[in-house]
Structure formats: structure tokens, C-alpha cells
C-alpha positions in Angstrom: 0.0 0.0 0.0 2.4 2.5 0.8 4.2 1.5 -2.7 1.1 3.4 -4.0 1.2 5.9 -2.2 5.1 7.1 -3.1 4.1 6.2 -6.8 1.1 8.7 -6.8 2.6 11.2 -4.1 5.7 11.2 -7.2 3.5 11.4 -10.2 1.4 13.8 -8.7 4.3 15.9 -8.1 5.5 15.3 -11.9 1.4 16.8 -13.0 1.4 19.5 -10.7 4.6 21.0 -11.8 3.8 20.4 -15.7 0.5 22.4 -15.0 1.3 25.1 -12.7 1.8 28.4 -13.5 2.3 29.8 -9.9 5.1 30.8 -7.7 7.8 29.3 -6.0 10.3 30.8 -3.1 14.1 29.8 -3.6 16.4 30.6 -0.6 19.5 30.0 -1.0 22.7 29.6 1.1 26.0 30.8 -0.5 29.4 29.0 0.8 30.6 33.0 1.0 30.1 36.3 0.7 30.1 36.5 -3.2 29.1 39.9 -5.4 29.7 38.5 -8.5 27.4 35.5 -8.3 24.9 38.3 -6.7 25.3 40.4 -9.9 25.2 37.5 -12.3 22.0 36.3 -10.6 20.4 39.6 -11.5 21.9 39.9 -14.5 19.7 36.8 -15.9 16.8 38.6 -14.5 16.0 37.6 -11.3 15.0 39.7 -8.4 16.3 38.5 -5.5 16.5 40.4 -1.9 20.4 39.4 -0.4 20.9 39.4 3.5 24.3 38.6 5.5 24.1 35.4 7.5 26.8 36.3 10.2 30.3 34.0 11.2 30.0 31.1 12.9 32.4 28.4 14.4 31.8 26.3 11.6 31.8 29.6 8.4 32.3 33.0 7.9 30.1 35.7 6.8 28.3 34.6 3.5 25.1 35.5 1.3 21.7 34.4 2.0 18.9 34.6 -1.3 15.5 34.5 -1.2 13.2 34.9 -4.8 9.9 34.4 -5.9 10.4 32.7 -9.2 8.2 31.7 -11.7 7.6 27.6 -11.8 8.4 27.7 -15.2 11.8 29.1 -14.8 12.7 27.4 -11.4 15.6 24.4 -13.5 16.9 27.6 -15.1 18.0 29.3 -11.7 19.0 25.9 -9.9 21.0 25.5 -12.7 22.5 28.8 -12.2 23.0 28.9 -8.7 24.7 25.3 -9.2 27.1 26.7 -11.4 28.0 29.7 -9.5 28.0 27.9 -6.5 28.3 24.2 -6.2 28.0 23.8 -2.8 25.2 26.0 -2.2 22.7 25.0 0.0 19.0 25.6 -2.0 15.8 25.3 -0.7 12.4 25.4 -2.9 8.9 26.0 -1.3 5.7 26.1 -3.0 4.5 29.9 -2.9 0.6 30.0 -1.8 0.0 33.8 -1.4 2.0 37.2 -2.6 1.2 40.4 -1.3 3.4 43.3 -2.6 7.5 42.6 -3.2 8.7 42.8 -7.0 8.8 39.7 -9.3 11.2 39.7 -12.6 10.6 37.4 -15.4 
């Protein structure tokens, strides 16, 4: 039963993202404090508000990104990010509401 239940869960997944148009919210953890990839980001065209995550005993100072993005254009900046930043910790949550903020592409 659970078998099922992953299978449909996955494919259900697979549908939803074919067929929605909506929004997701990327944030993204940079290994460092790094203006190109910033610039290149929004250089493809993606608006993106930057904080500074503060040093730690395990890192120093580095870039934190959070986006709206389109669904549709949500492999292009992964792939992006990945490039820039290999080791970038990325996390990608399914946007339910917007009220305000600035949304590119």
C-alpha cells in the first residue's frame, strides 16, 4: 500500500509542476560572501533580496537569497545557482499567497 502511495505522491508531483503556472520561493545559502554570483543572478533577470548570515564556528560571513520565481523558470536558476556555487545549499517552497515585493521574469 504505501508503494502506492510514493508512486502517486511522485507522479502527482511530476502533473502538478507540468500544470502550474504559480510561484515558487528559492532561498538560498552561498558557501561565502560573493558579489559577482549576486550580480550574475540579476543579470539573468532575477529579483532576489540578499541578507548577510553572520560567522559562525563552523563559516564566515556569507550570502543568503531568497526569490519568488516563476515555476516555469525554477531548473533555469538551480542550474544557475549550481554553477556559480556548487556547494550551495537551496531550498524550494511552493508559494501559496504574494502580497506586494517585485517579481522579474
Amino acid at each position: 500500500m504505501q508503494d502506492g502511495f510514493a508512486a502517486g505522491t511522485f507522479i502527482g508531483t511530476i502533473v502538478a509542476g507540468k500544470l502550474a503556472g504559480g510561484m515558487v520561493q528559492a532561498q538560498v545559502v552561498l558557501t561565502s560572501k560573493n558579489d559577482e554570483l549576486i550580480k550574475e543572478v540579476q543579470n539573468a533577470g532575477f529579483a532576489i533580496t540578499v541578507l548577510t548570515s553572520n560567522a559562525s564556528k563552523y563559516s564566515g560571513e556569507k550570502y543568503m537569497i531568497f526569490s519568488e520565481i516563476k515555476h516555469s523558470k525554477l531548473n533555469e536558476f538551480v542550474n544557475l545557482i549550481h554553477k556559480l556555487d556548487s556547494k550551495a545549499f537551496v531550498t524550494i517552497n511552493e508559494t501559496k499567497y504574494v502580497y506586494n515585493g517585485f517579481i522579474k521574469k
